[in-house]
BABA-779863 format. One record per residue: residue in one letter; x negated, y negated, z negated of N, C-alpha, C in turn. Coordinates in steps of 0.02 Angstrom, whole numbers, plus 50000, padded with zeros to 5 digits. Atoms other than C-alpha are relative to their C-alpha. Layout:
<atoms>
   aa    n.px    n.py    n.pz   ca.px   ca.py   ca.pz    c.px    c.py    c.pz
    A       X       Y       Z       X       Y       Z       X       Y       Z
...
</atoms>
This chain:
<atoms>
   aa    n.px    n.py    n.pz   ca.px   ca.py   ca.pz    c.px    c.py    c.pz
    X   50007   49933   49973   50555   53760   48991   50061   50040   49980
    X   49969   49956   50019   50699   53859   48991   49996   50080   49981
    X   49992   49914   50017   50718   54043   48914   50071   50012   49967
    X   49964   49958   50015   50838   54152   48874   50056   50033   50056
    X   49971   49967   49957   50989   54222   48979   50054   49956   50048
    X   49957   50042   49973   51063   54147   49112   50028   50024   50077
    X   49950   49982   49944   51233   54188   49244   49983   49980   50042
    X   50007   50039   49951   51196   54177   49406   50096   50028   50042
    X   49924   49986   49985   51384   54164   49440   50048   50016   50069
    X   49972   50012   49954   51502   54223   49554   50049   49947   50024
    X   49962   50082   49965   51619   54095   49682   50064   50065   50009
    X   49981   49964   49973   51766   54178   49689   50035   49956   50060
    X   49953   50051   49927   51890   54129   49843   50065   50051   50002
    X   49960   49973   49977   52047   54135   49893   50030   50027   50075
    X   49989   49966   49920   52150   54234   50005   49989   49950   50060
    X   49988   50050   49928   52167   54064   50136   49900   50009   50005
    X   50069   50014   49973   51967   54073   50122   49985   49945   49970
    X   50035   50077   50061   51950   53921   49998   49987   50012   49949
    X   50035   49971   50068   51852   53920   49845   50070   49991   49946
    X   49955   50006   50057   51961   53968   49691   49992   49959   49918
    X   50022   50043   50067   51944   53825   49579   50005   50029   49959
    X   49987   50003   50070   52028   53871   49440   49965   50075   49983
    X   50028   49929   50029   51964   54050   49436   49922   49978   49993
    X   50094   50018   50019   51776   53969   49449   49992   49963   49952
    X   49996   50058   50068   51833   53848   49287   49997   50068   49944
    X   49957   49935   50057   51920   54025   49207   49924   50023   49992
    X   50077   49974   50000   51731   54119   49238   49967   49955   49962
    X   50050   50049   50026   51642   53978   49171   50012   50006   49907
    X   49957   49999   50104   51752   53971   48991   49989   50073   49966
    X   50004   49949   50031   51738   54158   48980   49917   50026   49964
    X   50068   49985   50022   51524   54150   49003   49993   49960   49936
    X   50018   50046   50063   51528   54001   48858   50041   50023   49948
    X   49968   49977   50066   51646   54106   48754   49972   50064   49971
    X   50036   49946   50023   51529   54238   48758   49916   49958   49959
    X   50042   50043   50026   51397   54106   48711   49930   49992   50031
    X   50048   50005   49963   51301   54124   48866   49913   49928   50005
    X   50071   50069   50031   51112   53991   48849   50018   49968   50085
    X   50020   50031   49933   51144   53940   49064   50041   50042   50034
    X   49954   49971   49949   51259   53960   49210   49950   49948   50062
    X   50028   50032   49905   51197   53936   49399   50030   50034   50082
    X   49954   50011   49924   51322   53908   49519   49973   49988   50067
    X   50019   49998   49934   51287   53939   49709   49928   50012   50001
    X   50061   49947   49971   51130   54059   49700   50038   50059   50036
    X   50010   49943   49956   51128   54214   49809   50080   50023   49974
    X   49953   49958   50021   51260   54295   49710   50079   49951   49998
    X   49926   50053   50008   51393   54123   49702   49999   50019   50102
    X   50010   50037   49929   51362   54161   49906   50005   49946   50031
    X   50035   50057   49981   51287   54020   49945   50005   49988   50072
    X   49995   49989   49925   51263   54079   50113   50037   49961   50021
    X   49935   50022   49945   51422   54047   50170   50036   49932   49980
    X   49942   50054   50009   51478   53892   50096   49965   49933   50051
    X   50015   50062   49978   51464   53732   50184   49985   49959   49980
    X   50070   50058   50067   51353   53582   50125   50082   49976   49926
    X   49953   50032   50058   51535   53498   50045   50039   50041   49953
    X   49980   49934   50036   51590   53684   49976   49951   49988   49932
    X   50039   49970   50010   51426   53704   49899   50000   49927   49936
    X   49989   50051   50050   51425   53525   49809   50052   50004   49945
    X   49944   50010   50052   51598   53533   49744   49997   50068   49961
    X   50000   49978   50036   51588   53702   49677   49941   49995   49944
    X   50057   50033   50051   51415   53634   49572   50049   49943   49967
    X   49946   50067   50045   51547   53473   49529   50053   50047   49947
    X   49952   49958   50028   51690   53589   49468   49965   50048   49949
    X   50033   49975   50016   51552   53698   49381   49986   49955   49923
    X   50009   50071   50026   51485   53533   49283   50035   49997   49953
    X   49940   50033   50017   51641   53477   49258   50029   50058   49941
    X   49950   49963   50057   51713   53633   49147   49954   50047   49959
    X   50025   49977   50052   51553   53673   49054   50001   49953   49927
    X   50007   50001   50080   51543   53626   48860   49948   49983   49976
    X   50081   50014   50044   51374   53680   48792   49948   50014   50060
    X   50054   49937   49957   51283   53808   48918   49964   49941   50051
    X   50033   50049   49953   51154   53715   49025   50024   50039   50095
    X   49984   49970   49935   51184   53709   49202   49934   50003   50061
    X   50046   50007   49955   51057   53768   49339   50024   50012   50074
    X   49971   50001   49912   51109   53704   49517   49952   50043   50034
    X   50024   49972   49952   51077   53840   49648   50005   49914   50058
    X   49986   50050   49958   51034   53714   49767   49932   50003   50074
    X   50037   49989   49948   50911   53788   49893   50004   50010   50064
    X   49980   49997   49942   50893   53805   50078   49955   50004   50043
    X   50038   49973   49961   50796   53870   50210   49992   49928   50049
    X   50031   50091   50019   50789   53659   50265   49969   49976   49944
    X   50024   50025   50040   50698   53569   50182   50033   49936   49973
    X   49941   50042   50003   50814   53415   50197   50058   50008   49970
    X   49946   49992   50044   50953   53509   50150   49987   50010   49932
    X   50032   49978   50076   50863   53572   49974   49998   49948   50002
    X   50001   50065   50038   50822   53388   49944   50058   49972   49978
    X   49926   50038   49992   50992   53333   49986   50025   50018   49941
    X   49970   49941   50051   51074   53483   49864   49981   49974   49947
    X   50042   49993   50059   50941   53441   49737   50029   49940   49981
    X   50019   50063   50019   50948   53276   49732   50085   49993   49954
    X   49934   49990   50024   51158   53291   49725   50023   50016   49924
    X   49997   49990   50062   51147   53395   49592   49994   49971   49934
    X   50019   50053   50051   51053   53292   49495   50042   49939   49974
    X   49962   50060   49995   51169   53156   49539   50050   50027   49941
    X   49943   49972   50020   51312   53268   49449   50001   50011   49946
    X   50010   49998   50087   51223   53289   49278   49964   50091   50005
    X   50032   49953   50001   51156   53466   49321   49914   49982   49942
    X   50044   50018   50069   51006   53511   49181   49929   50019   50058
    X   50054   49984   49960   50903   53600   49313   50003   50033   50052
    X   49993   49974   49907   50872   53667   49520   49993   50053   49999
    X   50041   49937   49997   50845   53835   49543   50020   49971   50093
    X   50006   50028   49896   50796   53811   49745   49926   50068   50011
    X   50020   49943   49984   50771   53972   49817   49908   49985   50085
    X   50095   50015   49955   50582   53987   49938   50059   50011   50074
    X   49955   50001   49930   50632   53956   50120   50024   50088   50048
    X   49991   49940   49973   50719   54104   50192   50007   50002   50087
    X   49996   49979   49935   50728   54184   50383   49956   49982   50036
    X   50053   50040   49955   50607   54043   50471   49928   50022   49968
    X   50048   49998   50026   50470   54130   50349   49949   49957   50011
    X   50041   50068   50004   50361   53976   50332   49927   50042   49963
    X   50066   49989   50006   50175   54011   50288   50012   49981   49921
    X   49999   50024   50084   50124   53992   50088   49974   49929   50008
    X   50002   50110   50013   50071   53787   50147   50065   49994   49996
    X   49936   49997   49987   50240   53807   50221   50058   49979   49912
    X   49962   49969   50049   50304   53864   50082   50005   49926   49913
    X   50018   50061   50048   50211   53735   49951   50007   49944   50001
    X   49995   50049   49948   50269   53596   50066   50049   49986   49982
    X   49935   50011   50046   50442   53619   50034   50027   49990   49944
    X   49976   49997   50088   50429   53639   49844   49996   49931   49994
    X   50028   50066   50019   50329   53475   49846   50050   49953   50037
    X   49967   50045   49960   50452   53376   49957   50077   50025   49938
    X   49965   50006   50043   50605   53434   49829   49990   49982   49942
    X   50003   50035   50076   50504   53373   49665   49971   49953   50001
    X   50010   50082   50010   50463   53210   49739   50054   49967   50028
    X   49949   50062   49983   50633   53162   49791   50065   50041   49936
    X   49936   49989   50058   50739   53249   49615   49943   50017   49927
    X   50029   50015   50061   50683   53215   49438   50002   50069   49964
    X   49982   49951   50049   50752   53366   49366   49953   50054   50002
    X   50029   49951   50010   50652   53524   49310   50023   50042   50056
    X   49979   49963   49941   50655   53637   49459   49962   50076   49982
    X   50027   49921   50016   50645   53837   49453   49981   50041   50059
    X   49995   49980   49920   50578   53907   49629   50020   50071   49983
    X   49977   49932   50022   50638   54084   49662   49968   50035   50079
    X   50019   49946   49942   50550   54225   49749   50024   50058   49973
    X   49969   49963   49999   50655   54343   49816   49964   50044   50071
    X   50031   49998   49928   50559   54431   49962   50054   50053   50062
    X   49963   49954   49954   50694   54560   50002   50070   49952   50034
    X   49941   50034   49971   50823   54422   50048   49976   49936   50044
    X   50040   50068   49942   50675   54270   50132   49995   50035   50045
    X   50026   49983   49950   50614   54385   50229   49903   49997   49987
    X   50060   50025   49997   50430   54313   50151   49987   50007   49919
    X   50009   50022   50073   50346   54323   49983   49948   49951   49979
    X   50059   50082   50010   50281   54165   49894   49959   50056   49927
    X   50072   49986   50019   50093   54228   49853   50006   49942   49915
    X   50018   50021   50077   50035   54226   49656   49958   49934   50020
    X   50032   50021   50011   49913   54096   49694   50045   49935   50030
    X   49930   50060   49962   50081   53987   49807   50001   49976   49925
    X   49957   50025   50052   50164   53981   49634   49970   49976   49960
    X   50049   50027   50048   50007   53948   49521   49976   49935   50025
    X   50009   50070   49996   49977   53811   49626   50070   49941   49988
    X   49906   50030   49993   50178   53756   49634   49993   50000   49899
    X   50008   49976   50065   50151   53794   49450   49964   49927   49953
    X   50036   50077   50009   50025   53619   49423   50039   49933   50003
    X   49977   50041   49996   50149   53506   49499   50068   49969   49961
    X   49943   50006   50069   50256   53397   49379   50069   49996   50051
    X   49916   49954   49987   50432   53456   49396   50022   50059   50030
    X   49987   49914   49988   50409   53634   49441   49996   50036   49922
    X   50009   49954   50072   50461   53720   49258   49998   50072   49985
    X   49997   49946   50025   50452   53889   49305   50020   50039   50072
    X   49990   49953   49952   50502   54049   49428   50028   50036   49968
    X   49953   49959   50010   50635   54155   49455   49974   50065   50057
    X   50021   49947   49957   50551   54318   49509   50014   50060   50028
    X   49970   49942   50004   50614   54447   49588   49969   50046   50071
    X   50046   49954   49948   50479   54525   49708   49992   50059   49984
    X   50001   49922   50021   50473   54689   49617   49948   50004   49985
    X   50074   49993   49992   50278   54670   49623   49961   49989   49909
    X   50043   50010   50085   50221   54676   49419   49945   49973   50009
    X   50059   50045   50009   50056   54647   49472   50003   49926   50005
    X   50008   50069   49995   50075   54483   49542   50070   49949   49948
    X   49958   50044   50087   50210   54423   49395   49946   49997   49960
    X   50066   49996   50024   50060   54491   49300   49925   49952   49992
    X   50022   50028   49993   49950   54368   49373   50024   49924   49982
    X   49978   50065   49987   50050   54215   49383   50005   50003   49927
    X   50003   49980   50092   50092   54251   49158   49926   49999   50001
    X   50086   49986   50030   49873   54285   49142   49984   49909   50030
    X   50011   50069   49986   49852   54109   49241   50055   49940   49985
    X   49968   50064   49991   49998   54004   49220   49998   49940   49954
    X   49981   50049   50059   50027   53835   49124   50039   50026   49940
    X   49968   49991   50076   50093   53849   48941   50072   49979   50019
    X   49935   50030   49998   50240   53756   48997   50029   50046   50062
    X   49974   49979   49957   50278   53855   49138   50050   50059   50004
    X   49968   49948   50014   50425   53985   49129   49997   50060   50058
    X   49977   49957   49952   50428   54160   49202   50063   50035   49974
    X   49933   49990   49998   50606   54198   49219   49999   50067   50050
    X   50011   49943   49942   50654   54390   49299   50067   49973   50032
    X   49925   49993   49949   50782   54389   49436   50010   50070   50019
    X   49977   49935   49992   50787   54568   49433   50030   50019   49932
    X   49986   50013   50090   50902   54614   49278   49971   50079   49972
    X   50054   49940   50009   50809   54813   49302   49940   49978   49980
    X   50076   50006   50004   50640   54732   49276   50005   49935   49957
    X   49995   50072   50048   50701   54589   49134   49962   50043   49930
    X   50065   50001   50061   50624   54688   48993   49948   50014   50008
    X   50094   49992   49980   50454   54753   49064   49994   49909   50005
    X   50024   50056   49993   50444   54554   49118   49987   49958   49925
    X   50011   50016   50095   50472   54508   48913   49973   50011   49982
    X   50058   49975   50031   50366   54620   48866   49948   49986   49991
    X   50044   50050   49982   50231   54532   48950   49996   49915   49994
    X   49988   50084   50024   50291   54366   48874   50046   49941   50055
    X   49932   50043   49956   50434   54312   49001   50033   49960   49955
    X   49935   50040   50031   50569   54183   48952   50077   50023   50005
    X   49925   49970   49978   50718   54275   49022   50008   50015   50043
    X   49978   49983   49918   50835   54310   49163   50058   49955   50016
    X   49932   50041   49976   50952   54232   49290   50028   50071   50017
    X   49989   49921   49988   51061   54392   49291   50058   50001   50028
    X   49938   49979   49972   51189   54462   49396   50050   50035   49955
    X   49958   49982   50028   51247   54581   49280   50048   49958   49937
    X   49938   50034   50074   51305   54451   49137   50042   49986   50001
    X   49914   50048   49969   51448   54403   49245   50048   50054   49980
    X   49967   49945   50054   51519   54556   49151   49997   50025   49955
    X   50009   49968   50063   51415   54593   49015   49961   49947   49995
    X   50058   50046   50048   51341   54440   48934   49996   50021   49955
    X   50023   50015   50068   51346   54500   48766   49943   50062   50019
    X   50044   49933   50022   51246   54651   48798   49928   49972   50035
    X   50089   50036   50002   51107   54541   48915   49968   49949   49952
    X   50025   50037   50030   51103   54434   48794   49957   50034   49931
    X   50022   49955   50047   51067   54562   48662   49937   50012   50003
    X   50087   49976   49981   50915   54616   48749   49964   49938   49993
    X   50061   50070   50010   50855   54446   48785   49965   49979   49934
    X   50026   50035   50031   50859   54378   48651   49974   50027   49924
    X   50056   49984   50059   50788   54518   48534   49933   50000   50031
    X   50063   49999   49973   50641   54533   48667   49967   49922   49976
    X   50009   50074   49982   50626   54331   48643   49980   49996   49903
    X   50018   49986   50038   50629   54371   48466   49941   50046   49961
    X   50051   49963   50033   50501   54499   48452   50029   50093   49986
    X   49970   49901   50027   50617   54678   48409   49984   50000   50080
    X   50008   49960   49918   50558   54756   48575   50034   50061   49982
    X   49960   49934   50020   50613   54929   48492   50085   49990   50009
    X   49917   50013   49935   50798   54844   48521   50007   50005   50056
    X   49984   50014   49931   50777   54756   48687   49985   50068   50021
    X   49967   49965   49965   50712   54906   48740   50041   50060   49983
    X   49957   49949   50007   50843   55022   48667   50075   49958   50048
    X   49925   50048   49976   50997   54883   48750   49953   50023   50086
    X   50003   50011   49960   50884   54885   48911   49999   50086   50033
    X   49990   49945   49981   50883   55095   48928   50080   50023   50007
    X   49940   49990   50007   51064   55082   48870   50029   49975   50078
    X   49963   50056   49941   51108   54953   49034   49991   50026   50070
    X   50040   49958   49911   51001   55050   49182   50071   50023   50032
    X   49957   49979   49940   51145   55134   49245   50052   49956   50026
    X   49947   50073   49991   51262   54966   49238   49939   49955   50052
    X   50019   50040   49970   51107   54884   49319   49985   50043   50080
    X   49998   49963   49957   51105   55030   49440   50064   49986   50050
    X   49944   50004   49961   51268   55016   49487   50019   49921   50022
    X   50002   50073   49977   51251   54822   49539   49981   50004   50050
    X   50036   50016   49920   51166   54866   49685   50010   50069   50027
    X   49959   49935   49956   51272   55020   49758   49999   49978   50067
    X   50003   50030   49942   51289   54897   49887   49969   49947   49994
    X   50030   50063   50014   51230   54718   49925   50017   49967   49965
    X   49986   50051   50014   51240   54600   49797   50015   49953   50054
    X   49966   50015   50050   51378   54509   49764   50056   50046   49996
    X   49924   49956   49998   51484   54656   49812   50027   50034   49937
    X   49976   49951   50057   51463   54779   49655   50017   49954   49950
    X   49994   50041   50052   51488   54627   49534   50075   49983   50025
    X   49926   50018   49981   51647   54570   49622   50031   50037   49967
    X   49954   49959   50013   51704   54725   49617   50014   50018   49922
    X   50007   49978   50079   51675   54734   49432   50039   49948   49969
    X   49929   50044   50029   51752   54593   49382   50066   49984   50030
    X   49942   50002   49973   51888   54604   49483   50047   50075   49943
    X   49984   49906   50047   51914   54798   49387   50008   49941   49920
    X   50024   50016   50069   51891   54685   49218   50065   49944   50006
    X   49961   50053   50010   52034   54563   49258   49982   49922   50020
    X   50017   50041   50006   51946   54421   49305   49998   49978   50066
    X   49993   50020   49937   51940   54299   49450   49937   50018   50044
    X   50040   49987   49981   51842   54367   49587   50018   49990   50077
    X   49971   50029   49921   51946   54332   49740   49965   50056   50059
    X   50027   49962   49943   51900   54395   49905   49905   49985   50008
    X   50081   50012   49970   51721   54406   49982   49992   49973   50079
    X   49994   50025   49943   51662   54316   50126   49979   50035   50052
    X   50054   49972   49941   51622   54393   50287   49933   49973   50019
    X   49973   49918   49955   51525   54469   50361   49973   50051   49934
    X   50001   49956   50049   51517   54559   50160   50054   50031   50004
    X   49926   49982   50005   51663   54675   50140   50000   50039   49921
    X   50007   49993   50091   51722   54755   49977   49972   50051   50014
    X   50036   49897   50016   51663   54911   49905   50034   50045   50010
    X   49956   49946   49996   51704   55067   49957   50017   50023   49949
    X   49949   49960   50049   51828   55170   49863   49947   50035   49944
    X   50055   49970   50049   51685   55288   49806   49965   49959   49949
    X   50048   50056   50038   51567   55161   49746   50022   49953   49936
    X   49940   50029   50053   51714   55082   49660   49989   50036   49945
    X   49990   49950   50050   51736   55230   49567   49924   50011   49945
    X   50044   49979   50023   51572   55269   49517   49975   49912   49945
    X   49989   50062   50061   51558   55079   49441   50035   49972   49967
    X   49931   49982   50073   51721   55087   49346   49986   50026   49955
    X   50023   49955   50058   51639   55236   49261   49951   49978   49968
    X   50057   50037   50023   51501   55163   49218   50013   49931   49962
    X   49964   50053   50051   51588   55017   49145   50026   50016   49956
    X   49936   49994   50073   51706   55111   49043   49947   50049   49986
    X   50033   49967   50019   51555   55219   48988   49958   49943   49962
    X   50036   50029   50064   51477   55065   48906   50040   49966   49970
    X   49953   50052   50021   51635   54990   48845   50001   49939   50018
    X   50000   50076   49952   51642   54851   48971   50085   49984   50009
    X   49936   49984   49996   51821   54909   49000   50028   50069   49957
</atoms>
């Protein structure tokens, strides 16, 4: 079962429109020099979207390839079900530790639908798999009682939640397996989810501030809640300013402001406006980010 804090990393690219290896090797050395617990290449935020099946492999290979310690969790989901196996299975092939394989997006599939797919990716890849409900980006949300059943089957270790809905996190924590992790995917709603005995987060913001999500995590994981939440009142306006626009834009733009490889964005995302810029510069150099 994994816990604690974990990058869901950006891809950057270059100007021709090809992934920037070496800046996705450089990102990787900077999360394990901060002493990040997990990196997961090609979720939502590596835009996934847009890469193509042999994009999407090699930056998980190149990923792999220039971690150290930090475990790695292949984004490897897909609104196919074929392709998620394929991804999964790949991954696996590559030495990845564990799947995060997002719930089928756009074709909103029914919650069989839905349980159909999980079960067809953890009978063709061995590895611990993390499903992820996101409902503002499927289009669909996988039902507390989807995941409590997804929750029984061996090689589902857990959920990456980010429905906004407390109650039903609420539920799935009061019923779930002992072994089963609830992980937040919202990094606004990572300490209320601790509070209630979560394992962590896959977080957008650590791709600029690991030491400070890690701070929280892992005093919440520890027990000082009076820290986590003094680090998690401190972060609100840094986790505010992540979503000025659509993720992966305000993070680009942040580590791009921070020196770091962030390359262009793919259409049809564009950068951040000037304003928005501004207002998450300040906010960076207001928590000593920069």
């Amino acid at each position: 079962m994994f816990k604690g804090t974990a990058t869901a990393l950006i891809t950057p690219f270059r100007k021709d429109g090809k992934i920037d290896e070496q800046g996705l090797r450089d990102l990787v050395d900077f999360q394990e020099s901060m002493g990040i617990d997990a990196i997961v290449p090609c979720g939502s935020t590596g835009e996934s979207a847009t890469l193509d099946h042999a994009e999407h492999v090699r930056a998980i290979e190149v990923v792999i390839d220039q971690v150290k310690k930090a475990k790695i969790i292949a984004g490897a989901g897909s609104n196919s079900t074929q392709e998620a196996v394929d991804l999964s299975v790949k991954s696996a092939d590559m030495g990845a530790d564990y799947i995060l394989s997002i719930s089928p997006y756009y074709n909103k599939p029914t919650q069989e639908g839905i349980y159909q797919h999980f079960k067809k990716v953890t009978e063709a890849c061995d590895l611990p798999i993390i499903v992820y409900n996101v409902p503002g980006r499927t289009g669909s949300n996988m039902e507390a009682s989807t995941t409590l059943r997804l929750a029984e089957l061996p090689g589902i270790s857990g959920i990456k939640e980010a429905s906004g809905d407390m109650a039903q996190v609420m539920r799935i924590m009061a019923e779930r397996p002992k072994d089963f992790a609830m992980i937040s995917g919202d990094d606004a709603l990572t300490f209320p989810l601790m509070a209630l005995g979560g394992e962590g987060v896959i977080s957008v913001t650590s791709n600029c501030a690991p030491k400070q999500m890690m701070e929280m995590v892992n005093s919440a994981l520890a027990g000082d809640f009076v820290k986590a939440r003094e680090m998690h009142f401190k972060m609100i306006p840094l986790f505010n300013a992540m979503f000025l626009e659509p993720n992966p834009i305000p993070i680009k733009a942040a580590m791009d402001i921070m020196g770091k490889p962030s390359g262009e964005l793919r259409m049809p995302l564009m950068d951040m406006t000037s304003e928005n810029r501004k207002l998450l510069e300040n906010t960076m150099r207001q928590l000593g980010i920069i």
